[in-house]
C-alpha angles and dihedrals in degrees: 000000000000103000116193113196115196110222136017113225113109099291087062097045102050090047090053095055093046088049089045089045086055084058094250117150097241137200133200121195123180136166090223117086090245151359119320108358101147135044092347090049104095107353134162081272087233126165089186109165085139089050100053115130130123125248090234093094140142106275096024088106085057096053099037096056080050095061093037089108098029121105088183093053118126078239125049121200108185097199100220136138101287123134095180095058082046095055088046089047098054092048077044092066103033090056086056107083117097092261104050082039090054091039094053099037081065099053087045084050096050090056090038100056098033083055101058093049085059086046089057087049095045091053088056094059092040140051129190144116126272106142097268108185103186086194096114130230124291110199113201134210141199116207142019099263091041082058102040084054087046091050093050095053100050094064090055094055092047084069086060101053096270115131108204115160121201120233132186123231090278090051096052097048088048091054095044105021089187087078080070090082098040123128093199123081119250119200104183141304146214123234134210106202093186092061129113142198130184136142102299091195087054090052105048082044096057094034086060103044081060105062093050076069085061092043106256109148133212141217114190133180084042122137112199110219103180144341117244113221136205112199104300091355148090111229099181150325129268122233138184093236111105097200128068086312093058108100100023101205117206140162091229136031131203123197111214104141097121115221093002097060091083084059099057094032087062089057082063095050092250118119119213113198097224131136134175130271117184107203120181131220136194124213111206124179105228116244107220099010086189096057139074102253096098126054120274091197133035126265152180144226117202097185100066103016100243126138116199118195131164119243107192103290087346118097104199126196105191120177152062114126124240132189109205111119119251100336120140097177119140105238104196095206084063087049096052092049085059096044097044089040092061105032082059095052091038108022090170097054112096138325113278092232095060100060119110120200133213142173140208144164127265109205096227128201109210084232090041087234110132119243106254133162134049123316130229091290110063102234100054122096123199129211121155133082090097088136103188094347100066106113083046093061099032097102097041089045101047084049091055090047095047084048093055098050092052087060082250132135113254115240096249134057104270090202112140088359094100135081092253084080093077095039 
């Protein structure tokens, strides 16, 4: 079987090695002149099962309304004419009651855990460096009803499968002594032990050199303009090459093209509720790499929705969520919430005037549960929609996808994780 997967960040990648580990002839074919350019190219570098929750959540509206007028807000809503944020917006709301929160954590959940049992497995086949640090999450809050909220909830997500432990402020500082340093109070934290972070874009580069080994081959710097059907099936996909690479033909067709994958997936009738989401990041090198004014293990601050994970001498803030289209541009006042933000929490870390800056666009489900499962033809395969959690659910997500194509039954319920969800 001739398998074409549609976009090469690390959803596409890993789906192309579990497709090529099948023993499937597979094709990649991305508009980008290599491997994870886009949303997997400088992430927060978490591997977050035991963070997975969407951002669709009771008392999302409230703060939300607080930050409308702020330029300096966690989350950022440019008001501007566009139905289909509006649409998005309204599914947005409407997931955020405790129900529909509690109802769609479990199906992320479901995707998050079962993937890092396929990224154990896929560590044991394969061998190579990006930065894996196995030292958990701390998440980290400010203040007592932060914590109390925190707490409650951890308990909840015990129940489904989740283990968060809740530290005081000394426990928080002996697990990450660069707290020590911090200016900013710190009332307590929970920990995921089982948590992981790396270099998401090392690893998507040496994943797929990989799987050249396995003979998948690549077409970069291909935009896909359309996909060509026959009856009930796709035939081939529709570039923008004139010459022999022109129309790429397949027996089975994956869309991973992150938040384009709504745009292609509407030439084929078929409408994909994602939206983008432009995050920042912020890539620091750390000062004293030896000492212990940068953090050893990964962490997280809800308050203001940034991750911070450590990437060999590199110290890298990745978060904050902006709605503005398709915009990539980098807005420095964006920039300076992140920098401050961090210098404040770990003064030590790295000089202000070596930090580079980067953003990309997260593909967002108003309910924050990925797009799995087959699309209207029957031999197309979706996978995308993974918003912040993407590296997290790459390996259970490109499994579900390889077992799909084989005709098989994924591993996992697939209840909720399809497009019908939205019909």
């Amino acid at each position: 079987m001739k398998a074409i997967v549609l976009g090469a960040g690390v959803i596409g990648v890993t789906t192309a090695y579990e497709l090529a580990r099948d023993g499937h002839e597979v094709v990649v074919i991305d508009q980008r002149e290599d491997v994870g350019l886009e949303t997997s190219f400088a992430n927060g570098g978490q591997l977050a099962a035991n963070h997975a929750e969407p951002w669709a959540a009771p008392g999302t509206v409230s703060k939300a309304l607080k930050w409308l007028a702020r330029k300096d807000a966690p989350l950022l809503y440019r008001l501007r004419l566009d139905p289909a944020l509006w649409a998005w917006t309204l599914e947005f709301l409407w997931n955020c009651s405790d129900h529909r929160f509690w109802k769609n954590v479990e199906r992320i959940l479901r995707v998050a855990l079962y993937s890092r049992e396929r990224y154990q497995v896929l560590r044991g086949e394969l061998d190579f460096e990006y930065s894996l640090r196995q030292k958990g999450i701390l998440n980290i809050y400010r203040d007592g009803h932060e914590f109390d909220l925190a707490l409650e909830k951890a308990r909840t997500m015990k129940e489904l499968g989740c283990e968060r432990l809740a530290l005081d402020r000394k426990g928080c500082v002996d697990l990450e002594p660069a707290l020590a340093h911090s200016t900013q109070l710190i009332t307590g934290g929970t920990w995921a032990p089982h948590d992981e972070s790396g270099d998401c874009l090392a690893f998507t580069q040496q994943l797929a050199a990989h799987t050249r080994t396995m003979g998948v081959t690549y077409q970069f710097n291909t935009k896909v303009l359309g996909l060509d059907t026959e009856g009930y099936k796709i035939k081939s996909a529709k570039t923008d090459k004139d010459n022999i690479e022109g129309d790429v033909e397949g027996d089975v067709f994956v869309l991973a093209m992150g938040c384009n994958s709504q745009m292609l997936a509407k030439t084929l009738g078929l409408k994909l509720h994602i939206y983008p989401a432009k995050g920042y990041s912020l890539s620091l090198p750390i000062t004293n790499p030896d000492s212990s004014d940068a953090p050893q293990i990964s962490l997280t601050d809800d308050r203001y929705k940034l991750v911070f994970s450590r990437q060999g001498d590199v110290f890298r803030v990745a978060g904050l969520a902006e709605f503005a289209g398709y915009n990539t541009d980098i807005d420095e006042q964006r920039t300076k919430l992140i920098l401050d933000n961090t210098l404040k929490l770990f003064p030590r870390s790295g000089e202000a005037d070596q930090a580079t800056f980067w953003a990309g666009l997260r593909p967002a489900t108003p309910d924050g549960v990925p797009l799995l499962g087959r699309g209207k033809h029957e031999n197309l395969l979706l996978n995308t929609g993974h918003g912040t959690l993407g590296w997290t659910m790459a390996a259970g997500s490109a499994r579900i996808i390889a077992d799909l194509a084989n005709i098989g039954t994924p591993h996992i319920d697939m209840e909720g994780l399809g497009w019908e969800r939205f019909a």
